[in-house]
C-alpha positions as YAML, in Angstrom:
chain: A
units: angstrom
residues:
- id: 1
  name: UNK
  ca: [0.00, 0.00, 0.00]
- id: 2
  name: UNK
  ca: [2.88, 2.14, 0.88]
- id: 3
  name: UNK
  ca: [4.66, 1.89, -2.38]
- id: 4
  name: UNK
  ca: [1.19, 2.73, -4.10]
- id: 5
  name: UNK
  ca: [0.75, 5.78, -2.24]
- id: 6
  name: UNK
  ca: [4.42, 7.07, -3.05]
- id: 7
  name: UNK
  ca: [3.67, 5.94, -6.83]
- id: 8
  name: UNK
  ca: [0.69, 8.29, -6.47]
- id: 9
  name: UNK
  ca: [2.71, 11.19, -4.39]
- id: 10
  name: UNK
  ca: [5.78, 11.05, -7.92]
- id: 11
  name: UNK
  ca: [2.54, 11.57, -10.27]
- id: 12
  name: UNK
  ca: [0.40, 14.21, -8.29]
- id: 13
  name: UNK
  ca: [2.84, 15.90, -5.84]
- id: 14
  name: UNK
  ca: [1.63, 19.02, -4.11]
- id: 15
  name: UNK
  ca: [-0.87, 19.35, -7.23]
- id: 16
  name: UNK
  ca: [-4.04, 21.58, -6.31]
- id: 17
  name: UNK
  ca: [-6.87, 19.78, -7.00]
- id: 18
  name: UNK
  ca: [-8.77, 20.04, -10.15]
- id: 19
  name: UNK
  ca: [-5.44, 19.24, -11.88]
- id: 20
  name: UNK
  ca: [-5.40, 15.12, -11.51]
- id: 21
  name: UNK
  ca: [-3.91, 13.05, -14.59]
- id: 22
  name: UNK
  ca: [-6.98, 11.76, -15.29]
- id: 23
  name: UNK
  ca: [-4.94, 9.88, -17.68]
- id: 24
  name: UNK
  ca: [-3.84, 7.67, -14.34]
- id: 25
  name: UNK
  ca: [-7.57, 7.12, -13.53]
- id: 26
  name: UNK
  ca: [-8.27, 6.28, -16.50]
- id: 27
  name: UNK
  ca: [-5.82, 3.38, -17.71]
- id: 28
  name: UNK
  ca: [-5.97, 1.97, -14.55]
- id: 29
  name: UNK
  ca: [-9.95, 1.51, -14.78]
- id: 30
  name: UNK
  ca: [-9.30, -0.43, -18.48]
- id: 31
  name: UNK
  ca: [-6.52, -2.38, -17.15]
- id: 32
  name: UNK
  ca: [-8.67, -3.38, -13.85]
- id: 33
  name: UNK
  ca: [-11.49, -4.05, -16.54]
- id: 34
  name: UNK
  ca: [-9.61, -6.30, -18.96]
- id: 35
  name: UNK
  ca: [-7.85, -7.91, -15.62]
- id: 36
  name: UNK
  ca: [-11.43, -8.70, -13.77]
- id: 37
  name: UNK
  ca: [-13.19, -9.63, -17.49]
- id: 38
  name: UNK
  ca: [-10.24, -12.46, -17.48]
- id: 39
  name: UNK
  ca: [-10.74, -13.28, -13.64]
- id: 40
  name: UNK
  ca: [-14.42, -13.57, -14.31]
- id: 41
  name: UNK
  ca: [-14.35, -15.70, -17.17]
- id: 42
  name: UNK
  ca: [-11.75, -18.14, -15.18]
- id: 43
  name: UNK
  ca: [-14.52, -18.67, -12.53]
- id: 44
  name: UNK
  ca: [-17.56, -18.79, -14.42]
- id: 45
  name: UNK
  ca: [-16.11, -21.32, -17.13]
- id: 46
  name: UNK
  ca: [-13.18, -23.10, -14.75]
- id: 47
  name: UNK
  ca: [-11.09, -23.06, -17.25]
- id: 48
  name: UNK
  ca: [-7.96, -21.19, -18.10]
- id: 49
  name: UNK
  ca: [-7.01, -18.81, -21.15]
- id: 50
  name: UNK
  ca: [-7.05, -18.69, -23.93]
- id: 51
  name: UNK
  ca: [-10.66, -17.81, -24.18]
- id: 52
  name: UNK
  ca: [-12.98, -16.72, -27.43]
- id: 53
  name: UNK
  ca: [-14.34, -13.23, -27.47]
- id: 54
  name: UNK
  ca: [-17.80, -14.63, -26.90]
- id: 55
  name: UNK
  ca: [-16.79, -16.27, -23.72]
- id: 56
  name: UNK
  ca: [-14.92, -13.03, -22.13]
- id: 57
  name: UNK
  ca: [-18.35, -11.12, -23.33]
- id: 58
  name: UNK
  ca: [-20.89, -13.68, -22.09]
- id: 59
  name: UNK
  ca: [-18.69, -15.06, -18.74]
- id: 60
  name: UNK
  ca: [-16.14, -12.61, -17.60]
- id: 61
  name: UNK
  ca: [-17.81, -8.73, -18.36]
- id: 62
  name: UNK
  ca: [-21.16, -9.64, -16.14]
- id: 63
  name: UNK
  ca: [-18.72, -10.33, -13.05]
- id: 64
  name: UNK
  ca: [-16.20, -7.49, -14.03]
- id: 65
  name: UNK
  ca: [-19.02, -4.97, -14.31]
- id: 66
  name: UNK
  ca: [-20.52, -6.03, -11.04]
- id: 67
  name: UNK
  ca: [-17.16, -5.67, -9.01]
- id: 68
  name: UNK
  ca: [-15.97, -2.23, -10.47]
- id: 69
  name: UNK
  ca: [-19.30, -0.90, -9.34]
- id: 70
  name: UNK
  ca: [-18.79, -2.09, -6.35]
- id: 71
  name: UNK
  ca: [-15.53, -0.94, -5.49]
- id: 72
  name: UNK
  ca: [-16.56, 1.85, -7.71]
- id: 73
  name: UNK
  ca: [-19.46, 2.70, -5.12]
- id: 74
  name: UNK
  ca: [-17.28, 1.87, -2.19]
- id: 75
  name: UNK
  ca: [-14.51, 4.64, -2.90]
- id: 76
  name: UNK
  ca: [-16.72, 7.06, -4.36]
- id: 77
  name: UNK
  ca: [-18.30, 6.85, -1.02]
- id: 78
  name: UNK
  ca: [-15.16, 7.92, 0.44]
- id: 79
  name: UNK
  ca: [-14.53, 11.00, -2.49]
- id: 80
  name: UNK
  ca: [-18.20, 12.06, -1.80]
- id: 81
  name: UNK
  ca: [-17.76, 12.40, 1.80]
- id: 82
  name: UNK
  ca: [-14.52, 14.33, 1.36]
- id: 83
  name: UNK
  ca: [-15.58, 16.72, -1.30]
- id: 84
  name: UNK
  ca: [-18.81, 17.42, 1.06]
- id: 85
  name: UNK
  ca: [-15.86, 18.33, 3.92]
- id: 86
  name: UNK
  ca: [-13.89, 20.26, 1.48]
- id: 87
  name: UNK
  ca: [-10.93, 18.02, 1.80]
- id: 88
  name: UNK
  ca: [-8.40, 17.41, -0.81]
- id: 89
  name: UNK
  ca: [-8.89, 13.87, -2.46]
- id: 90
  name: UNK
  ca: [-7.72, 12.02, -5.38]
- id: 91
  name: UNK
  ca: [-10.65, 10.17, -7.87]
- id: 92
  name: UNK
  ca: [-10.47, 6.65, -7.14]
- id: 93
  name: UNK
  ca: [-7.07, 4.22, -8.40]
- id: 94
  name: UNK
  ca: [-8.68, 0.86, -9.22]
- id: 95
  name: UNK
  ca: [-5.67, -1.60, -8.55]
- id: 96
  name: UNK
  ca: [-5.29, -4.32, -11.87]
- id: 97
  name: UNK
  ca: [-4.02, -7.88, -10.69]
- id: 98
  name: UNK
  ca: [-3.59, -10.15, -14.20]
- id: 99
  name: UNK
  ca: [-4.60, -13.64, -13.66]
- id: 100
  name: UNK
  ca: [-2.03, -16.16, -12.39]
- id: 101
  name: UNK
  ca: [-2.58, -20.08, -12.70]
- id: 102
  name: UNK
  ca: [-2.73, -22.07, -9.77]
- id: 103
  name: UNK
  ca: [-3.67, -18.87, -7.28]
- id: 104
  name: UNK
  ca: [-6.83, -17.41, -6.87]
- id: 105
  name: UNK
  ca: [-7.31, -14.00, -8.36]
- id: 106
  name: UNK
  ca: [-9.97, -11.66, -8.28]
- id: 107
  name: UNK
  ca: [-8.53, -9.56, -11.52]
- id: 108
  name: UNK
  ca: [-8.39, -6.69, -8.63]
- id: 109
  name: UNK
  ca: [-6.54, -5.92, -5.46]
- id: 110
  name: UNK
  ca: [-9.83, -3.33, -5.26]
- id: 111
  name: UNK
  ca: [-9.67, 0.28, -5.06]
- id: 112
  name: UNK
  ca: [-7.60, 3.09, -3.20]
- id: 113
  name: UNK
  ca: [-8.40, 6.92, -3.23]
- id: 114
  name: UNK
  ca: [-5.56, 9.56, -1.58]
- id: 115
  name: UNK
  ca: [-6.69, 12.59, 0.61]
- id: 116
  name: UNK
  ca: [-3.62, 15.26, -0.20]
- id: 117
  name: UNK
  ca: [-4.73, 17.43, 2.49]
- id: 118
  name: UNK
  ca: [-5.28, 17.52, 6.22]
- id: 119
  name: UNK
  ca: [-8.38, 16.29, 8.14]
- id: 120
  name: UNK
  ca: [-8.36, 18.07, 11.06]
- id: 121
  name: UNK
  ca: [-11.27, 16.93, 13.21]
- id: 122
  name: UNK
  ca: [-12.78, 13.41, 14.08]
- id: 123
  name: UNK
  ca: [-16.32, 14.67, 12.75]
- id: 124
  name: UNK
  ca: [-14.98, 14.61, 8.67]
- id: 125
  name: UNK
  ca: [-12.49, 11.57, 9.53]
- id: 126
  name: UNK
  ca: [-15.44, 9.31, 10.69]
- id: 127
  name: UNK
  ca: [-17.90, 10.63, 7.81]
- id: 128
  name: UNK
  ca: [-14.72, 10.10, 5.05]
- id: 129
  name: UNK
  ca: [-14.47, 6.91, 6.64]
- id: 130
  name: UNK
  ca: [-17.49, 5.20, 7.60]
- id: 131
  name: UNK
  ca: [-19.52, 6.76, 3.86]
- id: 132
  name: UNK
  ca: [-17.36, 4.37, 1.43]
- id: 133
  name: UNK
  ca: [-17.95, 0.60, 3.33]
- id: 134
  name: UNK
  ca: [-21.83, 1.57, 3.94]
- id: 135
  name: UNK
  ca: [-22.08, 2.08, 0.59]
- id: 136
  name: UNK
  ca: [-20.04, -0.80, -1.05]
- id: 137
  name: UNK
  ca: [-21.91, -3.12, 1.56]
- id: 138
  name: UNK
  ca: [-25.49, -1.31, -0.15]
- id: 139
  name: UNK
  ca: [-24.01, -2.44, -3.63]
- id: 140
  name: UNK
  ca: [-23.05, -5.54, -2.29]
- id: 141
  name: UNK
  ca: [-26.11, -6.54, -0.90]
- id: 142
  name: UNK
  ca: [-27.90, -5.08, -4.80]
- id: 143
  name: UNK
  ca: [-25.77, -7.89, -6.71]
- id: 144
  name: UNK
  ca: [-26.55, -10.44, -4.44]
- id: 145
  name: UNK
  ca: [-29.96, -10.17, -4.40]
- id: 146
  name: UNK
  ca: [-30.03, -10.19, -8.15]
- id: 147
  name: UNK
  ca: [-27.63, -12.60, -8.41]
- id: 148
  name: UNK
  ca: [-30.18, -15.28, -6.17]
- id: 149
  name: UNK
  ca: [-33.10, -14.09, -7.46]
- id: 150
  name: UNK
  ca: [-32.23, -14.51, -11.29]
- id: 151
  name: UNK
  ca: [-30.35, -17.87, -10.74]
- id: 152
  name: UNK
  ca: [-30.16, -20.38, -13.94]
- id: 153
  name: UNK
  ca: [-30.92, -23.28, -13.69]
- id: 154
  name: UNK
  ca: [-28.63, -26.62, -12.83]
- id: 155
  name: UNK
  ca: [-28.02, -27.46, -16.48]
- id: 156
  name: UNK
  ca: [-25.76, -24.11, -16.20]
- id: 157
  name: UNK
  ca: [-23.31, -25.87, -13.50]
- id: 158
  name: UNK
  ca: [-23.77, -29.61, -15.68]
- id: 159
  name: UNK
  ca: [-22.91, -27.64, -18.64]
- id: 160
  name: UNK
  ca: [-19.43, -26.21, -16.54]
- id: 161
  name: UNK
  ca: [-19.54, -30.08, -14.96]
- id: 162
  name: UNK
  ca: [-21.35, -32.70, -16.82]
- id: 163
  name: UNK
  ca: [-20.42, -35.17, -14.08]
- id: 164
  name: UNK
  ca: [-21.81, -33.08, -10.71]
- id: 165
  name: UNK
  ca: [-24.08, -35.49, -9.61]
- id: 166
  name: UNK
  ca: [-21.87, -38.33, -10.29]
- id: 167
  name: UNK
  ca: [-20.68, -40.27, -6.99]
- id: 168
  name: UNK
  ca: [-17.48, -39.44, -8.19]
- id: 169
  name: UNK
  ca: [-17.50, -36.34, -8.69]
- id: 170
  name: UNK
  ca: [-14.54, -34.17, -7.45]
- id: 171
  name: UNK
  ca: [-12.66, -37.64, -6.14]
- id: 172
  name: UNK
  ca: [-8.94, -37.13, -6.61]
- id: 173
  name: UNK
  ca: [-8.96, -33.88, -6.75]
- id: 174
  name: UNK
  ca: [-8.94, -30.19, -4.69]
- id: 175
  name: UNK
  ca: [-11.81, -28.56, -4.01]
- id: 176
  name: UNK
  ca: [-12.28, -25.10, -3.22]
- id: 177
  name: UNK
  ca: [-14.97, -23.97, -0.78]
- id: 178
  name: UNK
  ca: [-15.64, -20.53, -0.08]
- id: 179
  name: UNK
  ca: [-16.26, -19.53, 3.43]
- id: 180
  name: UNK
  ca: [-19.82, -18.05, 4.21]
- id: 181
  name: UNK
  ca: [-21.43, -15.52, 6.22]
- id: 182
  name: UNK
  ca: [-23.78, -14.19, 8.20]
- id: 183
  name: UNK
  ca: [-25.17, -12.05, 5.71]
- id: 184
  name: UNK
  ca: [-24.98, -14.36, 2.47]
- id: 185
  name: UNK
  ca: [-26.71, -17.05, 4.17]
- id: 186
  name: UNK
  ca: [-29.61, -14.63, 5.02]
- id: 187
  name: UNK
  ca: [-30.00, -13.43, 1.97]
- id: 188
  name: UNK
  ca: [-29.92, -16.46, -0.01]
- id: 189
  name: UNK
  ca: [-32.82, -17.97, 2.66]
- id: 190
  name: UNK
  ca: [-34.76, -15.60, 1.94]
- id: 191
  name: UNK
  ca: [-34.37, -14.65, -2.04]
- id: 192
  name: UNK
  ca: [-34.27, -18.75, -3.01]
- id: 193
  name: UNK
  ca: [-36.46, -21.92, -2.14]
- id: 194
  name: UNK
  ca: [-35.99, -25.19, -2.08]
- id: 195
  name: UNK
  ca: [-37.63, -26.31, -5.50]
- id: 196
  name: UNK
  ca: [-34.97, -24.46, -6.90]
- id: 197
  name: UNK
  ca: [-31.26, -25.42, -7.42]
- id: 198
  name: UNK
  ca: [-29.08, -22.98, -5.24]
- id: 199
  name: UNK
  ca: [-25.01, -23.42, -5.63]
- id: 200
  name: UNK
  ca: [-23.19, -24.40, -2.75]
- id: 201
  name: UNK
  ca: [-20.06, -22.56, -1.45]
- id: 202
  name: UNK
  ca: [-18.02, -25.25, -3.46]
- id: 203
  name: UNK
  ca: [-19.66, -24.21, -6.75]
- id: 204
  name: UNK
  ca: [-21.23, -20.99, -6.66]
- id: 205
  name: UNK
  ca: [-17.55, -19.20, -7.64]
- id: 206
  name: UNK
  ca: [-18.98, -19.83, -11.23]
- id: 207
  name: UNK
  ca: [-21.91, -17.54, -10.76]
- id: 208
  name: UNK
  ca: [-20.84, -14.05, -11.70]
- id: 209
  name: UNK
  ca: [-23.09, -12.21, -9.38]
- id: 210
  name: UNK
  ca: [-22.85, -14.43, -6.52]
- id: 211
  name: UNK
  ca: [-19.22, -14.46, -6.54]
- id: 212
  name: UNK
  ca: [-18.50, -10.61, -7.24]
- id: 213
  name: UNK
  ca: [-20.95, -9.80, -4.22]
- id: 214
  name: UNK
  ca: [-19.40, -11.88, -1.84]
- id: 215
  name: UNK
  ca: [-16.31, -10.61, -2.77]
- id: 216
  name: UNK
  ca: [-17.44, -6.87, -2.41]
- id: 217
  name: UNK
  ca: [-18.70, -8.02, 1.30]
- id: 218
  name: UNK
  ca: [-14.95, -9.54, 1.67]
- id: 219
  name: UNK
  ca: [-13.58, -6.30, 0.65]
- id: 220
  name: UNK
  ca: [-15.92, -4.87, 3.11]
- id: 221
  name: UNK
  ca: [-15.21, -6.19, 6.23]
- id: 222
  name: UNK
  ca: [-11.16, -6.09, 5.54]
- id: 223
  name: UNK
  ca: [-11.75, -2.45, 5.25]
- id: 224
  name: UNK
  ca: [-13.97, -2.22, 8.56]
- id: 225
  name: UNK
  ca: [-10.80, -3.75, 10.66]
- id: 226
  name: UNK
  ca: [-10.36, -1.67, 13.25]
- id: 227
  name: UNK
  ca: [-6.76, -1.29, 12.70]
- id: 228
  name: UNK
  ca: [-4.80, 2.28, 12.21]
- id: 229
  name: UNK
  ca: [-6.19, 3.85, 9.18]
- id: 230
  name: UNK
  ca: [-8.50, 0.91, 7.60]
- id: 231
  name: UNK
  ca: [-11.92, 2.92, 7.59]
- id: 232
  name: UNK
  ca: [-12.76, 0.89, 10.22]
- id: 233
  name: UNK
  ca: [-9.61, 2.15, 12.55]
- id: 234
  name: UNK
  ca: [-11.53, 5.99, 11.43]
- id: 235
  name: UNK
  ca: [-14.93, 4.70, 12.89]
- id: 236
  name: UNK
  ca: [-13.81, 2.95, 16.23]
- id: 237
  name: UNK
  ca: [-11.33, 5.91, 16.91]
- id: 238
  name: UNK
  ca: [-13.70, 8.84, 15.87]
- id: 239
  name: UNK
  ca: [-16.71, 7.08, 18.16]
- id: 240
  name: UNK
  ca: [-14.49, 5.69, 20.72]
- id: 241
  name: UNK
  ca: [-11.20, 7.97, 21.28]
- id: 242
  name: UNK
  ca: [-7.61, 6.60, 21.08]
- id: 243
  name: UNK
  ca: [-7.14, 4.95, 23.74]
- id: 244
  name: UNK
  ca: [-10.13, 1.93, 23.11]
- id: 245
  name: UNK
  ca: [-9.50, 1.92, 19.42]
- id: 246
  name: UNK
  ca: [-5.70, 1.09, 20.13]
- id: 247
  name: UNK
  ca: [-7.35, -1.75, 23.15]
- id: 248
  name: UNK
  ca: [-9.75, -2.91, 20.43]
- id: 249
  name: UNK
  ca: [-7.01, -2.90, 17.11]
- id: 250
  name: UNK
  ca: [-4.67, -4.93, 19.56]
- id: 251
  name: UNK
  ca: [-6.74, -8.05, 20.65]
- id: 252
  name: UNK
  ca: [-8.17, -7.91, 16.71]
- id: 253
  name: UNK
  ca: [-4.78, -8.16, 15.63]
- id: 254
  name: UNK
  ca: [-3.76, -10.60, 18.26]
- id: 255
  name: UNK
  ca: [-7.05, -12.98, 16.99]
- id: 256
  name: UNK
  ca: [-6.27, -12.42, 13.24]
- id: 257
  name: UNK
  ca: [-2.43, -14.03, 13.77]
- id: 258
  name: UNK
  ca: [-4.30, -16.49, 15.91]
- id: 259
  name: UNK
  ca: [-6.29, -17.51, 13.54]
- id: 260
  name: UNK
  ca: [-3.79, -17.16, 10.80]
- id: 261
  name: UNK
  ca: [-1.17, -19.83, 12.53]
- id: 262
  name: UNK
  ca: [-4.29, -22.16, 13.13]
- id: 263
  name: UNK
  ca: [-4.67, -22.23, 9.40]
- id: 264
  name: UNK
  ca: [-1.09, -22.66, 8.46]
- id: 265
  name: UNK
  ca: [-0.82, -25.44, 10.78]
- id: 266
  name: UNK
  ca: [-4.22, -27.15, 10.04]
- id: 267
  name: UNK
  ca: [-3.22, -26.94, 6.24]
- id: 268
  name: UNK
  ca: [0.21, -27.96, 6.73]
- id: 269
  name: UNK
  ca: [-0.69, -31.29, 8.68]
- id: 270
  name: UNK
  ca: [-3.91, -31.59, 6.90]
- id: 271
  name: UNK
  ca: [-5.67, -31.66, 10.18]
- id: 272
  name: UNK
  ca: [-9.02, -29.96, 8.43]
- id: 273
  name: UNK
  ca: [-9.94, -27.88, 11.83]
- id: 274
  name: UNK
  ca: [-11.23, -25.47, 9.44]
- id: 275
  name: UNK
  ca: [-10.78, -22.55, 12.10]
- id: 276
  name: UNK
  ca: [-8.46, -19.98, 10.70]
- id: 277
  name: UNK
  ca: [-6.51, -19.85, 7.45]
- id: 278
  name: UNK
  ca: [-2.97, -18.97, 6.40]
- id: 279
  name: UNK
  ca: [-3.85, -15.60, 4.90]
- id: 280
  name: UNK
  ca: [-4.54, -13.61, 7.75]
- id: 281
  name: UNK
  ca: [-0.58, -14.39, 8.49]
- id: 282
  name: UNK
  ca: [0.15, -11.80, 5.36]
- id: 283
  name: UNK
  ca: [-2.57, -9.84, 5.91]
- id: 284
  name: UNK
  ca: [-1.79, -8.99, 10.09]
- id: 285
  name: UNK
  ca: [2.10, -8.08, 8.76]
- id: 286
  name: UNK
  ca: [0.73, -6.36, 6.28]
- id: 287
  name: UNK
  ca: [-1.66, -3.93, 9.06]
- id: 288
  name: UNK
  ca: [1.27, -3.72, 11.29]
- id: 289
  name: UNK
  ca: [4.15, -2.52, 8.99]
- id: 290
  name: UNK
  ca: [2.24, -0.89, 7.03]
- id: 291
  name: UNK
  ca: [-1.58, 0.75, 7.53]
- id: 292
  name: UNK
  ca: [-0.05, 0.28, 11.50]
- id: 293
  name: UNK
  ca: [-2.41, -0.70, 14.51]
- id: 294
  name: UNK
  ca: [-2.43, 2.37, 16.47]
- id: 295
  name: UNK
  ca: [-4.78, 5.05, 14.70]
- id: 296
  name: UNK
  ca: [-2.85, 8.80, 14.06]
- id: 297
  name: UNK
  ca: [-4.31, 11.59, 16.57]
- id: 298
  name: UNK
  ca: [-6.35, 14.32, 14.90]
- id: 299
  name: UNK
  ca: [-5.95, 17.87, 16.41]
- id: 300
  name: UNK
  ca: [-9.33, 18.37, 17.30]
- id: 301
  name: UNK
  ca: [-11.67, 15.26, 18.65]
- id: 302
  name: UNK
  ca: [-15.71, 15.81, 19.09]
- id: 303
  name: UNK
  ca: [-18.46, 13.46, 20.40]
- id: 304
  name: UNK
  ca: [-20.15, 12.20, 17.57]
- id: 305
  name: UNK
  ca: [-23.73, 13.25, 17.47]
- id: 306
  name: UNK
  ca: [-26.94, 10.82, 17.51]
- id: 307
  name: UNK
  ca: [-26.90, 10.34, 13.42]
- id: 308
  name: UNK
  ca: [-23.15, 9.37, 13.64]
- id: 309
  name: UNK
  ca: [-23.11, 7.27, 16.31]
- id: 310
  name: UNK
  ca: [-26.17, 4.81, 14.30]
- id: 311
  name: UNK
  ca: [-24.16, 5.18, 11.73]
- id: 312
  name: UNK
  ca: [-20.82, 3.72, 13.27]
- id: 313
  name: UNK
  ca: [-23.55, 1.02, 15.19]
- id: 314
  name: UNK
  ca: [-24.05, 0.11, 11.89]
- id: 315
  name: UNK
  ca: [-20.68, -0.22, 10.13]
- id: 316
  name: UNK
  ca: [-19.57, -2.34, 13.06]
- id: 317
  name: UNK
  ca: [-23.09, -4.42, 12.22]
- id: 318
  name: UNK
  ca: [-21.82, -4.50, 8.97]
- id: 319
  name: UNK
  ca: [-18.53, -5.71, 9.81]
- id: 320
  name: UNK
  ca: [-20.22, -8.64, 11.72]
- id: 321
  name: UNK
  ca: [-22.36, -9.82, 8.98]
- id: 322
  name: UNK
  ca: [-19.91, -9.77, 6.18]
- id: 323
  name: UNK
  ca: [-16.64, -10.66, 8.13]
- id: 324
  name: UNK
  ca: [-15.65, -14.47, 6.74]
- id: 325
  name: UNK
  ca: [-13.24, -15.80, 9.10]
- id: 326
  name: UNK
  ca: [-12.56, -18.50, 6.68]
- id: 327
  name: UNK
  ca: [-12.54, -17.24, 3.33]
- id: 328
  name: UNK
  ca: [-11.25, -20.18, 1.66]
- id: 329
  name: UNK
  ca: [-10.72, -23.76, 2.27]
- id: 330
  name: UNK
  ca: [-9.38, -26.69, 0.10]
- id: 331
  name: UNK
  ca: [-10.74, -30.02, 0.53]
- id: 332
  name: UNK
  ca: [-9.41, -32.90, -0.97]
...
């Protein structure tokens, strides 16, 4: 994150605003587009390139679409909020991540914007902060209600894998099962029934909208962490003061690399616990070295007034709905 934000400090400087490279913006959206089209087509078909035109049309741009509006929503949230407060931000930087065989890969390592000016005040930190995850988690919860209530039916998995229902289906091989949540199992009981056939979290990484929504509630709840200057850090320091949010980041942090060593260790002995996984090992050093645990003091530090304080209630209910503590797990 660092090196992107000194990438973005050589190409805008001390710039006023107004007088962004729009160029930057702009090639980075395409490059996320073509990246995610590619990532999208991977999941929906299973297969890797080289695809046909038709199949990066018909598979891959329904899931890219759906996650650049959703990160799209998520930081213009965040450039909203900080116009509305008259502070200095950047448009949003959507981050490209080409697809890799053999590791999973969104197309996207989501979506950053840069403040080049001073907040001075909790009030226009926690509004900055707390406007872009309410609104990704809005878009999030759009695509996956359309994505369950307009779901094909099974001949669209037989046609990905003719054998499904086959007692031997999947034998011999890795499987990938994607954790769940709170949230996405709500949602699904309530916009499906049981006459019709509803993907399980093994299979339903080939449905565009399913998979680019519970990815947007992923992106979510990493972002609602209430570590240092995650928006979440800017919502539990703005309602709670310094010295909780610093109580609260460490025992998150100390439960994240808990979990994290429980997952390397169940996946390294193939003990399938199923309580933690591996990631959160790159993701905690990542927090501490670099977006830190300990939120930055702001020179001047308010109560938050009724409307604020429901709306931090609810991006910490947020956080608990979409938070998967296991995002993925490979069975055998």
């Amino acid at each position: 994150m660092s090196k992107i934000n000194s990438y973005f400090d050589k190409v805008y400087g001390n710039r006023e605003f107004g007088k962004q490279k729009y160029w930057v913006h702009i090639l980075l959206f395409l490059l996320t587009l073509i990246t995610t089209i590619f990532a999208g087509t991977e999941w929906a078909s299973g297969t890797m390139p080289p695809y046909q035109i038709s199949e990066l049309i018909d598979k891959g741009l329904p899931y890219s679409l759906t996650v650049l509006f959703i990160l799209g929503v998520h930081e213009f949230g965040h450039f909203f909020a900080s116009k509305y407060h008259g502070v200095d931000a950047t448009l949003p930087f959507f981050i490209p991540f080409p697809p890799i065989a053999g590791f999973l890969n969104f197309g996207t390592m989501g979506a950053v914007i840069k403040t080049r000016s001073g907040i001075n005040n909790n009030l226009k930190m926690f509004d900055i902060g707390v406007a872009g995850p309410i609104a990704g988690f809005i878009a999030s919860v759009i695509v996956l209600i359309y994505g369950f209530t307009h779901l094909p039916d099974v001949t669209y998995l037989l046609n990905i894998h003719p054998d499904y229902f086959s007692p031997n289906y999947g034998k011999g091989g890795v499987e990938i099962i994607f954790g769940n949540t709170l949230l996405y199992s709500f949602l699904q009981s309530v916009f499906t029934n049981s006459k019709e056939f509803v993907p399980p979290m093994s299979e339903m990484y080939h449905y565009p909208f399913l998979i680019s929504g519970w990815f947007g509630l992923l992106v979510t709840s990493m972002n609602l962490m209430p570590v240092g200057q995650l928006d979440g850090g800017h919502v539990v320091y703005s309602m709670f003061g310094p010295k909780i949010q610093e109580a609260v980041a460490n025992i998150f942090m100390i439960l994240l690399l808990a979990s994290g060593i429980l997952g390397f260790v169940d996946s390294a002995f193939n003990l399938s616990f199923h309580v933690g996984w591996s990631g959160w090992i790159f993701w905690g050093i990542l927090l501490y070295f670099f977006v830190k645990v300990k939120h930055p003091p702001v020179p001047y530090f308010y109560k938050l007034d009724l409307k604020r304080q429901i709306a931090g209630y609810f991006a910490i209910f947020i956080f608990i709905v979409s938070f998967i503590p296991v995002p993925f797990q490979l069975a055998m």
